[in-house]
N, C-alpha and C positions, 0 to 999 in steps of 0.2 A: 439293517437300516434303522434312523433314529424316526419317533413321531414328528420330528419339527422338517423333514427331510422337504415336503411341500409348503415352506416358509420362506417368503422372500428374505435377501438378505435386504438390510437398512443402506440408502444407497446418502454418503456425504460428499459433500465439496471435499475438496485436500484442501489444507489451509495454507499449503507452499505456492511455490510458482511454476511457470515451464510448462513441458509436454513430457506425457509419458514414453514418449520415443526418444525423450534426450537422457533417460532414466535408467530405463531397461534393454535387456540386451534383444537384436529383435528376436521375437518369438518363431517356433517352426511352426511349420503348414499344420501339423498335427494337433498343435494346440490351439488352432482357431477354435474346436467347441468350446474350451473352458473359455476362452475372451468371450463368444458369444453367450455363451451363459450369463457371465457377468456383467455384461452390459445389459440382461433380461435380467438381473438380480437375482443371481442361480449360482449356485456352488457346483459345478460336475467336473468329475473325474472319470478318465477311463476306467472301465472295471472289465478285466479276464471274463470271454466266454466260456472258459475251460476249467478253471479253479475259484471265480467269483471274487479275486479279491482287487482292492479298488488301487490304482496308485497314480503317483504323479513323483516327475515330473512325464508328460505321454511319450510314450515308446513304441517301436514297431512291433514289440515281443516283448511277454509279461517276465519282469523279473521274478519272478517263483516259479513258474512253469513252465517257460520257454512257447507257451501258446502263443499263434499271433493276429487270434481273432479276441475283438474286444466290442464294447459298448459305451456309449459315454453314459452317465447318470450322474442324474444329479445326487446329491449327498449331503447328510445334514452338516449346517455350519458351525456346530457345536466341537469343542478340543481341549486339550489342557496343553500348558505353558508345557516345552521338551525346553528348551533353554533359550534365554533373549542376552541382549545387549542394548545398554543405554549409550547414544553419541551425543558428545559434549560440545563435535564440532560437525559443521554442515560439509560431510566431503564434495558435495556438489551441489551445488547455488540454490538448486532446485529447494532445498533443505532448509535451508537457511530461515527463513520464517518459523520452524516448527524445531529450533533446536533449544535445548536438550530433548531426543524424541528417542525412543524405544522399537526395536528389531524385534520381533519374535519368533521362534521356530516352535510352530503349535504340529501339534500328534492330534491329526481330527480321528474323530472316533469311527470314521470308516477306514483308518488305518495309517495313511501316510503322512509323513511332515512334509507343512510347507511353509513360508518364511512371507511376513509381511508385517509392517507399522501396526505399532499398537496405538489407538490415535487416544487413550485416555489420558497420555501422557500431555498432550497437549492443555486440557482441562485443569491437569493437576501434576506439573512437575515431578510433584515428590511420589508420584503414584510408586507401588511399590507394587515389583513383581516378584510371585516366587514360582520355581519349576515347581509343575502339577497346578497352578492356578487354569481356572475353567476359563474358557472365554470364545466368542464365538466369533465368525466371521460379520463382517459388512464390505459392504463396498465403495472405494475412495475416488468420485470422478470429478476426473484433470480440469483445467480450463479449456486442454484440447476435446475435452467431449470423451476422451479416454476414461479405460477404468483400471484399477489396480486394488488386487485384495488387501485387506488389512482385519485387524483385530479390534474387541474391544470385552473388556474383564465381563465374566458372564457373573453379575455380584447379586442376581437370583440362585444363584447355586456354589458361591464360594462357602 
């Protein structure tokens, strides 16, 4: 685990529109820790009680072990860029405010990839991302009071 693991994440407005239920696909019963993390401004992932290691997305039984006792923990928000994608066009309305915006699939360094808006692109367009750039989690809440991960360039450690 990293020093910053007891660090809230930064919690922003989304600069779009809509609700996170017309967005996302709905979430299973399993994952209500990491939502309610998130809306406490918490990163956590399941983590194996048998092999310790941490993953998402949550499952009944760890993929490395076949163990199917777990924990949730929280986890630092810190990652580097596995690979992104820039959209030019808003595939849903929701978007549309915040386009040309940035996908990222970050590798946090408690292990696993997981996939959210890099919202620096919002600030600066031409922001420019390269796979392995540092960058750590915040969190993006909806007008519904919802919340949804996202990124932003960690430029204390690029």
């Amino acid at each position: 685990m990293g020093t910053d693991v007891d660090v809230d994440l930064e919690v922003r407005p989304f600069p779009g529109t809509g609700r996170v239920a017309d967005v996302v696909p709905i979430f299973a019963a399993e994952e209500e820790p990491f939502l309610a993390a998130m809306n406490r401004g918490r990163l956590s992932l399941q983590r194996c009680s048998q092999c310790s290691r941490a993953r998402w997305p949550a499952a009944p039984a760890c993929p490395y072990c076949g163990a199917s006792k777990h924990v949730w923990d929280d986890v630092s928000p810190r990652g580097v860029v596995h690979s992104w994608v820039r959209y030019h066009r808003a595939f849903l309305p929701e978007f549309a405010p915040v386009v040309p915006y940035v996908v990222v699939a970050v590798e946090l360094a408690a292990g696993p990839v997981i996939f959210g808006r890099l919202v620096d692109a919002d600030t600066d367009p031409s922001a420019v991302t390269r796979i392995g750039d540092p960058v750590r989690a915040v969190v993006e809440r909806w007008s519904d009071g919802d919340h949804l991960l996202a990124f932003t360039l960690d430029r204390e450690n690029r």
